[in-house]
C-alpha positions in Angstrom: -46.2 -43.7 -8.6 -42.9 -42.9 -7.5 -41.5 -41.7 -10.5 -44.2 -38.8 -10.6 -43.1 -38.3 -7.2 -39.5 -38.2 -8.5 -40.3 -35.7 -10.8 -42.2 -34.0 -9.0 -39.5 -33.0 -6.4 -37.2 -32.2 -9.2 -39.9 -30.4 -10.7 -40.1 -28.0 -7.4 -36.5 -28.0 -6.8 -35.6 -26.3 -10.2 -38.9 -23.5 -9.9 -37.4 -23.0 -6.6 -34.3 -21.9 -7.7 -35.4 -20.5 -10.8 -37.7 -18.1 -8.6 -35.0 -17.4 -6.0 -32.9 -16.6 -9.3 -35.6 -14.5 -10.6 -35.9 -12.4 -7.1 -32.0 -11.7 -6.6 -32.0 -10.7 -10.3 -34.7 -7.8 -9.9 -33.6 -6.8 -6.0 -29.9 -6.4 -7.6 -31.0 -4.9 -11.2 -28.9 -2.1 -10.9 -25.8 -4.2 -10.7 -27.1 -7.2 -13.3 -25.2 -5.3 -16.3 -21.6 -5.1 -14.4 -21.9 -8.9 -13.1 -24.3 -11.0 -16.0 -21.7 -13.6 -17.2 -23.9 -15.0 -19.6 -23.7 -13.1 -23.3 -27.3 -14.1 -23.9 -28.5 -12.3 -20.8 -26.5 -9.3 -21.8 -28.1 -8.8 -25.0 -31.1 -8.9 -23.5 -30.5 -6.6 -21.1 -28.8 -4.0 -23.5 -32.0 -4.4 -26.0 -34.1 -3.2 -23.1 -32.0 -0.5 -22.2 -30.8 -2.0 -18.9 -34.1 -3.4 -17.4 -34.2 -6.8 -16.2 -37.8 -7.1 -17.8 -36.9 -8.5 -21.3 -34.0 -10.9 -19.7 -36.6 -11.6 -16.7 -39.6 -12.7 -19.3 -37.5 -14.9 -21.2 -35.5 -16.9 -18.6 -39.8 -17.1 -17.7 -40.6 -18.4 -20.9 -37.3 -20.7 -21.1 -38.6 -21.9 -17.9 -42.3 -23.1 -18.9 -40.8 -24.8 -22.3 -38.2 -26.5 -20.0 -41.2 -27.9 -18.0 -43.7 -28.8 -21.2 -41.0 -30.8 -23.1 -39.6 -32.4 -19.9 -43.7 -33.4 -19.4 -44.2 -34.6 -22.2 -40.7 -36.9 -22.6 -42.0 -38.0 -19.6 -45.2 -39.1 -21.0 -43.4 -40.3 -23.8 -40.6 -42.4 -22.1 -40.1 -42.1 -18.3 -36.7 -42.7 -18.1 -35.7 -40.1 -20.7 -38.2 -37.7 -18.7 -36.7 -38.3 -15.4 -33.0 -38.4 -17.1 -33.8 -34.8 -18.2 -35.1 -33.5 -15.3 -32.2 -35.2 -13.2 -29.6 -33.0 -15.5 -31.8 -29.6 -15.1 -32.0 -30.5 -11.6 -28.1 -30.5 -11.2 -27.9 -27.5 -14.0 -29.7 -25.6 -10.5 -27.5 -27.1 -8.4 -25.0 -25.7 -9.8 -26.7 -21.8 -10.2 -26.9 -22.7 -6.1 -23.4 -23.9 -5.2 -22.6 -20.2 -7.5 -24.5 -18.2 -5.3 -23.0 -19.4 -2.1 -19.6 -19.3 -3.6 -19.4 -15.8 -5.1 -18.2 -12.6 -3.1 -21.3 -10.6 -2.1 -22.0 -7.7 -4.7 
């Protein structure tokens, strides 16, 4: 019981940020092309001719795999479920400490 709980909270924590991520990446869209670090992310962009809406629907879909496969190693083997979740957990950590630490745009 207290390892759903566990992952549970993880499981919040990274939507969380992943949907604060999401908001501050369509409020600043105009600016996403002169300060998106990651080359992925600017293909995306530059394949949608500079709309957030491609890059925004796949970090989605990245998102919802994340959570299925992290599901079902946790179904498979707990630990290895939890393990993963722990890492994605301080993968958001991370994206936060980021925020907080770079110059407003």
């Amino acid at each position: 019981m207290r390892d759903n709980i566990t992952l549970g909270i993880m499981m919040l924590w990274v939507w969380g940020v992943s949907m604060w991520d999401h908001y501050l990446t369509i409020k600043l869209q105009h600016e996403i092309m002169l300060h998106e670090k990651n080359p992925l992310g600017l293909l995306l962009l530059g394949a949608d001719g500079g709309s957030v809406a491609l890059f925004m629907t796949v970090k989605m879909i990245g998102l919802w795999l994340i959570f299925f496969i992290t599901l079902g190693l946790y179904r498979w083997r707990k630990p290895y479920g939890l393990s993963a979740m722990l890492l994605l957990s301080l993968v958001q950590l991370y994206l936060v400490l980021y925020f907080f630490h770079t110059p407003p745009l």
